[in-house]
PyMOL commands that place a pseudoatom at each C-alpha (Angstrom):
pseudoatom trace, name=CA, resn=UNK, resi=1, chain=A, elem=C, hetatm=0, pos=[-5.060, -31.108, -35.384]
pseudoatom trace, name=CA, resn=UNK, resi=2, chain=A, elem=C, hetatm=0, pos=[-1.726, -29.576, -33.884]
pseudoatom trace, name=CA, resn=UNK, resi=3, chain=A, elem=C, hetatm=0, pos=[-1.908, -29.792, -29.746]
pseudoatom trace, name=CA, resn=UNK, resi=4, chain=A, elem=C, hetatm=0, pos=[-0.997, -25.944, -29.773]
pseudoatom trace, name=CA, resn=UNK, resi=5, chain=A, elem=C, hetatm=0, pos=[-3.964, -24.938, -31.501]
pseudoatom trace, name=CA, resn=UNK, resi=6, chain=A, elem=C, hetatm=0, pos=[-6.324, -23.614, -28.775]
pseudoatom trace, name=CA, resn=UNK, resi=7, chain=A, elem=C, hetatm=0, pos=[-9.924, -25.233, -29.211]
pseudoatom trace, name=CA, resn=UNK, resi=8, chain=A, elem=C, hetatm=0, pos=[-12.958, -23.158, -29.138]
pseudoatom trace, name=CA, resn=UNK, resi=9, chain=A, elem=C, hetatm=0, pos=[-13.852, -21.249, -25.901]
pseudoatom trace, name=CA, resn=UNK, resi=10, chain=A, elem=C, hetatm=0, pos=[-10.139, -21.526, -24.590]
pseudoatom trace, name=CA, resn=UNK, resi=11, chain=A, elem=C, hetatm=0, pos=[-7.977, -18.728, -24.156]
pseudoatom trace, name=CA, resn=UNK, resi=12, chain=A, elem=C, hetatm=0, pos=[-4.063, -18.763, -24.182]
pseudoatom trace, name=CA, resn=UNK, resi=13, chain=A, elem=C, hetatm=0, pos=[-2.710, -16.397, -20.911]
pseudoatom trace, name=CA, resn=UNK, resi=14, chain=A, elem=C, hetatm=0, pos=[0.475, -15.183, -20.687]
pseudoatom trace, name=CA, resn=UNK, resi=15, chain=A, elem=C, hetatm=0, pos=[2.183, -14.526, -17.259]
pseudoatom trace, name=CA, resn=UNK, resi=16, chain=A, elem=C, hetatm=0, pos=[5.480, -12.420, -17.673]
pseudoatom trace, name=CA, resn=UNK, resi=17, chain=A, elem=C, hetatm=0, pos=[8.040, -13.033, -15.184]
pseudoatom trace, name=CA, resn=UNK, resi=18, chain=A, elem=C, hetatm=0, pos=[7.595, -9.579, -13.348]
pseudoatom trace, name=CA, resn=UNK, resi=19, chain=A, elem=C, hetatm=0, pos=[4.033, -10.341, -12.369]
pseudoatom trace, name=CA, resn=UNK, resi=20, chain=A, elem=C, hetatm=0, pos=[4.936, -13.726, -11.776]
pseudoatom trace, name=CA, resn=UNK, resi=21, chain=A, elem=C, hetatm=0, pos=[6.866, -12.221, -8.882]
pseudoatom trace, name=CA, resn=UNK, resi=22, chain=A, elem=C, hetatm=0, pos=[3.703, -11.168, -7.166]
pseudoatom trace, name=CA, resn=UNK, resi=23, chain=A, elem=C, hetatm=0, pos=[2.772, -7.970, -4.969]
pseudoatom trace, name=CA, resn=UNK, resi=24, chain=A, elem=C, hetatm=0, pos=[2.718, -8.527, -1.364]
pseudoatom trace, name=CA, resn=UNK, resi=25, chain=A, elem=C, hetatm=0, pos=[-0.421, -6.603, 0.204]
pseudoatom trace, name=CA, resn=UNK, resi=26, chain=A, elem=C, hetatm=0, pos=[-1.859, -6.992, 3.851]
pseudoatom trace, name=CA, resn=UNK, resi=27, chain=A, elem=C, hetatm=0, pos=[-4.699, -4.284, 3.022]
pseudoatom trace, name=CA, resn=UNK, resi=28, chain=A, elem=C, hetatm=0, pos=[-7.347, -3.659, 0.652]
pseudoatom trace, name=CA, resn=UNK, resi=29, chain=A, elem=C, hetatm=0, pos=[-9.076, -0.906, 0.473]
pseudoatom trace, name=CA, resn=UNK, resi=30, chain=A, elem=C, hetatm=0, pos=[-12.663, -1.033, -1.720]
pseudoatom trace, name=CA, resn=UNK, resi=31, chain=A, elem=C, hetatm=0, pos=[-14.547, 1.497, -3.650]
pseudoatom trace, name=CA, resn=UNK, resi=32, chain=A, elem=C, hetatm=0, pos=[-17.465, 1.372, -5.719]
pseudoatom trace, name=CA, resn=UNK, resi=33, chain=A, elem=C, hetatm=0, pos=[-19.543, 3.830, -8.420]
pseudoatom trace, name=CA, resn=UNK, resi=34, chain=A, elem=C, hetatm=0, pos=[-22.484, 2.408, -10.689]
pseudoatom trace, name=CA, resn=UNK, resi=35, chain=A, elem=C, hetatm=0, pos=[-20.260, 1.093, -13.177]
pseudoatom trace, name=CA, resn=UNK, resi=36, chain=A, elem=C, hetatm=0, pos=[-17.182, 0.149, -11.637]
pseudoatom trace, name=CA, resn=UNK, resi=37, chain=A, elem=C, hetatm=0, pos=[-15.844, -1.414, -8.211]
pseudoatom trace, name=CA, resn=UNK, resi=38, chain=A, elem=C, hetatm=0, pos=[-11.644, -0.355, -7.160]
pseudoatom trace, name=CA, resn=UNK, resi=39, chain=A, elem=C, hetatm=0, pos=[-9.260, -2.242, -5.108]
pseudoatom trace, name=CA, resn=UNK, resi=40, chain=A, elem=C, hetatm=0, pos=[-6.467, -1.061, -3.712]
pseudoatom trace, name=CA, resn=UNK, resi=41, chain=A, elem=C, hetatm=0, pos=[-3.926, -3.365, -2.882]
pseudoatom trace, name=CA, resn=UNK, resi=42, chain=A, elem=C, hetatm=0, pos=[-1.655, -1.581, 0.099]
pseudoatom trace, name=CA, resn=UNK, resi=43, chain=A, elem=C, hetatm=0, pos=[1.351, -3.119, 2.210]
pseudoatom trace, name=CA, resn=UNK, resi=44, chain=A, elem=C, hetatm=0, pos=[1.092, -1.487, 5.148]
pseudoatom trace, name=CA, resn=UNK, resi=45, chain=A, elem=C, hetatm=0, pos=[4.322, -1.834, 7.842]
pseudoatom trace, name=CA, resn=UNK, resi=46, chain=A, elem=C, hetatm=0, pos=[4.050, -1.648, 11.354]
pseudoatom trace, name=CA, resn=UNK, resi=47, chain=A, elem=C, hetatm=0, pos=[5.361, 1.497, 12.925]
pseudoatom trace, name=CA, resn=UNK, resi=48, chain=A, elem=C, hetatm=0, pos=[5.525, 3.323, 9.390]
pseudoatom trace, name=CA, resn=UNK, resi=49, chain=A, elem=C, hetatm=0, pos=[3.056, 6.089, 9.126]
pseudoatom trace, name=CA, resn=UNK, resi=50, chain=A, elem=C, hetatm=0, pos=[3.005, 5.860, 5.452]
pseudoatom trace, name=CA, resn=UNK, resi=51, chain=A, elem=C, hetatm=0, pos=[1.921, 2.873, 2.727]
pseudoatom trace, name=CA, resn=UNK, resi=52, chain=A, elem=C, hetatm=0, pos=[1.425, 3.318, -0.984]
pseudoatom trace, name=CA, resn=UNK, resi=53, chain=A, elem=C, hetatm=0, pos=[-1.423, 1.739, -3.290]
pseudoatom trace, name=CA, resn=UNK, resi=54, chain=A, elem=C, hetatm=0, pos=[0.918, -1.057, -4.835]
pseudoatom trace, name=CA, resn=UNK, resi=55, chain=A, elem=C, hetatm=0, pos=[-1.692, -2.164, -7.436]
pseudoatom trace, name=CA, resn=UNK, resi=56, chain=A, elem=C, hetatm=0, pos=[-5.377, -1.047, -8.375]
pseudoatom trace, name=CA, resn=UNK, resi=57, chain=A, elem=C, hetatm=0, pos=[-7.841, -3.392, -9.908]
pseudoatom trace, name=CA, resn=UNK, resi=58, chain=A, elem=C, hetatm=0, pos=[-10.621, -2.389, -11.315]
pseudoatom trace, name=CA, resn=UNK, resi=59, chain=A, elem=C, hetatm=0, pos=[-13.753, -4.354, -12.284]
pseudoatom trace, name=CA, resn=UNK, resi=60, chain=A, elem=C, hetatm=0, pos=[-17.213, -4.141, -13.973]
pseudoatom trace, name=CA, resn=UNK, resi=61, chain=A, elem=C, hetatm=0, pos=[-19.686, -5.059, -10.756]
pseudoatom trace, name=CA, resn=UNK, resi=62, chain=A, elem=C, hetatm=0, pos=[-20.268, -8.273, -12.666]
pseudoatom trace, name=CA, resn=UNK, resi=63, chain=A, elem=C, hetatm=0, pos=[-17.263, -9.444, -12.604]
pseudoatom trace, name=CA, resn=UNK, resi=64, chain=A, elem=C, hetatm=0, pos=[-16.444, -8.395, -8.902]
pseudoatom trace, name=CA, resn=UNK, resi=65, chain=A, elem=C, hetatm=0, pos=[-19.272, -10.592, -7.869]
pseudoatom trace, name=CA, resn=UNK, resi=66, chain=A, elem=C, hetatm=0, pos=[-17.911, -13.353, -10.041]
pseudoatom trace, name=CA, resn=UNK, resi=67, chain=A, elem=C, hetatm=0, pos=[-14.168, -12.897, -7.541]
pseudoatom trace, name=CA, resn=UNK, resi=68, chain=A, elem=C, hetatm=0, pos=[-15.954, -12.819, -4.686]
pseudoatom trace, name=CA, resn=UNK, resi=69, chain=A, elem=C, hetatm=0, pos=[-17.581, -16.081, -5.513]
pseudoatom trace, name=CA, resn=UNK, resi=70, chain=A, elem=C, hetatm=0, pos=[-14.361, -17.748, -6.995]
pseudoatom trace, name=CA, resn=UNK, resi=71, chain=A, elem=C, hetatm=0, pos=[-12.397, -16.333, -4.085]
pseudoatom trace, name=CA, resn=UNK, resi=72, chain=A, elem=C, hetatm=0, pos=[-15.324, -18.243, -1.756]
pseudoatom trace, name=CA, resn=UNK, resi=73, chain=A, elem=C, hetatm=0, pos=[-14.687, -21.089, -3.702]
pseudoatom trace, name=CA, resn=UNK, resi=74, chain=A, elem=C, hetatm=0, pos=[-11.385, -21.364, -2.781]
pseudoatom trace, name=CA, resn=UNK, resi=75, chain=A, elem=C, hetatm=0, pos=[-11.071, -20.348, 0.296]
pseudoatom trace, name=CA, resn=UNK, resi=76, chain=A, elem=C, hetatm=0, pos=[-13.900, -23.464, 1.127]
pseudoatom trace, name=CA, resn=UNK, resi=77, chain=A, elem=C, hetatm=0, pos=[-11.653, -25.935, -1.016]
pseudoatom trace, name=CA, resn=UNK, resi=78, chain=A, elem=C, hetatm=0, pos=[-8.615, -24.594, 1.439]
pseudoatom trace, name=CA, resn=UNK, resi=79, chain=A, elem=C, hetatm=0, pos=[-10.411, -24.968, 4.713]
pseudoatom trace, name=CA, resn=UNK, resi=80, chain=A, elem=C, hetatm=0, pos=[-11.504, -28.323, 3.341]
pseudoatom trace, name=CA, resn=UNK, resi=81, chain=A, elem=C, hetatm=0, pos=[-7.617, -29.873, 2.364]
pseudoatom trace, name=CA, resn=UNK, resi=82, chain=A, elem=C, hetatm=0, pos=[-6.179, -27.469, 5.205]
pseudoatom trace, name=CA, resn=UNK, resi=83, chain=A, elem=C, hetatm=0, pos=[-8.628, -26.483, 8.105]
pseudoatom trace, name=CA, resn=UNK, resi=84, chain=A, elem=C, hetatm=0, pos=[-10.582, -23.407, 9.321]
pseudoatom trace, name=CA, resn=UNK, resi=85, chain=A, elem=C, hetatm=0, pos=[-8.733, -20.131, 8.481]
pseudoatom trace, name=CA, resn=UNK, resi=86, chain=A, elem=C, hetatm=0, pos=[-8.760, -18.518, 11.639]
pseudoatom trace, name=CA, resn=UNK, resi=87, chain=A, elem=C, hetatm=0, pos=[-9.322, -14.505, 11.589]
pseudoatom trace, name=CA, resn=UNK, resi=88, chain=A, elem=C, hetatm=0, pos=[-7.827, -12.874, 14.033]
pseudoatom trace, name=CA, resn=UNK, resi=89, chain=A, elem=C, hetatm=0, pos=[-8.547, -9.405, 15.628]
pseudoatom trace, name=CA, resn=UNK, resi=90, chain=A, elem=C, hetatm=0, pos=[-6.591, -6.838, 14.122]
pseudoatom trace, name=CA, resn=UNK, resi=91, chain=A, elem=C, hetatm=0, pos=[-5.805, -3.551, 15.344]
pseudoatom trace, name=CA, resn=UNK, resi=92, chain=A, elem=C, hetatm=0, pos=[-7.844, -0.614, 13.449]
pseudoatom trace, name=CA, resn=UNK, resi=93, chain=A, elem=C, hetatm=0, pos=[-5.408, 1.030, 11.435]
pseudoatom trace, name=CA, resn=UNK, resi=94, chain=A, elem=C, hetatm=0, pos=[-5.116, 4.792, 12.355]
pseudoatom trace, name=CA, resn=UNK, resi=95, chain=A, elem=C, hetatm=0, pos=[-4.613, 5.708, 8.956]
pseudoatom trace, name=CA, resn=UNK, resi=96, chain=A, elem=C, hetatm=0, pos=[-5.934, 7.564, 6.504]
pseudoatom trace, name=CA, resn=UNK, resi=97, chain=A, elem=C, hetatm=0, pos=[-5.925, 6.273, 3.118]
pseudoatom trace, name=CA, resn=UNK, resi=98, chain=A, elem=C, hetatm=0, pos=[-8.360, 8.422, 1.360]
pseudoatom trace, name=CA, resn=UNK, resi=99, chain=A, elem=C, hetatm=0, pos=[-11.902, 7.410, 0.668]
pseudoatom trace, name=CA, resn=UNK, resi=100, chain=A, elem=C, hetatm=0, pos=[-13.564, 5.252, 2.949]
pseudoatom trace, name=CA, resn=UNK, resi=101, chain=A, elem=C, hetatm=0, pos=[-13.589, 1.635, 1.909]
pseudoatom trace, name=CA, resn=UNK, resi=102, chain=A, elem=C, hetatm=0, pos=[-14.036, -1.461, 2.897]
pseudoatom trace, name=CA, resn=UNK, resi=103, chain=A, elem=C, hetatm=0, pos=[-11.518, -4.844, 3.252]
for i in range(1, 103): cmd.bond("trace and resi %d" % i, "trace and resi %d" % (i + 1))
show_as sticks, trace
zoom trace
């Protein structure tokens, strides 16, 4: 059997080298119908009155609860090699950005 052949249940992702990059965002903004949940991903300056959306993701609400628990996941293997991520206070942001979401 040839080690590039993917075995069943595996799937071969591709990252190209402009997503590889990354987005920076200090903001997300969250929205939610029956059928779908939106994030908007937002790097917002200090001082600047304006921010655009940089990227929107948009998920079935089965597979937003599925992030939220892998992003718990991590975030307790983190605190665990790193210590507690402290949170604090921010500002509220007299902006706004549309419909009201949450971060």
């Amino acid at each position: 059997m040839e080690e590039n052949q993917n075995q069943e249940g595996q799937i071969n992702i591709e990252l190209d080298e402009a997503v590889a990059d990354g987005t920076y965002s200090n903001l997300a903004i969250i929205n939610h119908s029956v059928s779908e949940f939106i994030v908007d991903f937002i790097n917002i300056m200090p001082g600047v009155p304006k921010a655009k959306v940089k990227s929107r993701i948009i998920l079935t609400p089965q597979h937003a609860k599925r992030l939220t628990q892998a992003l718990l996941d991590n975030v307790h293997k983190f605190e665990q090699a790193h210590g507690e991520i402290k949170d604090y206070e921010q500002p509220p942001i007299p902006m706004n950005f549309g419909p009201t979401g949450e971060a």
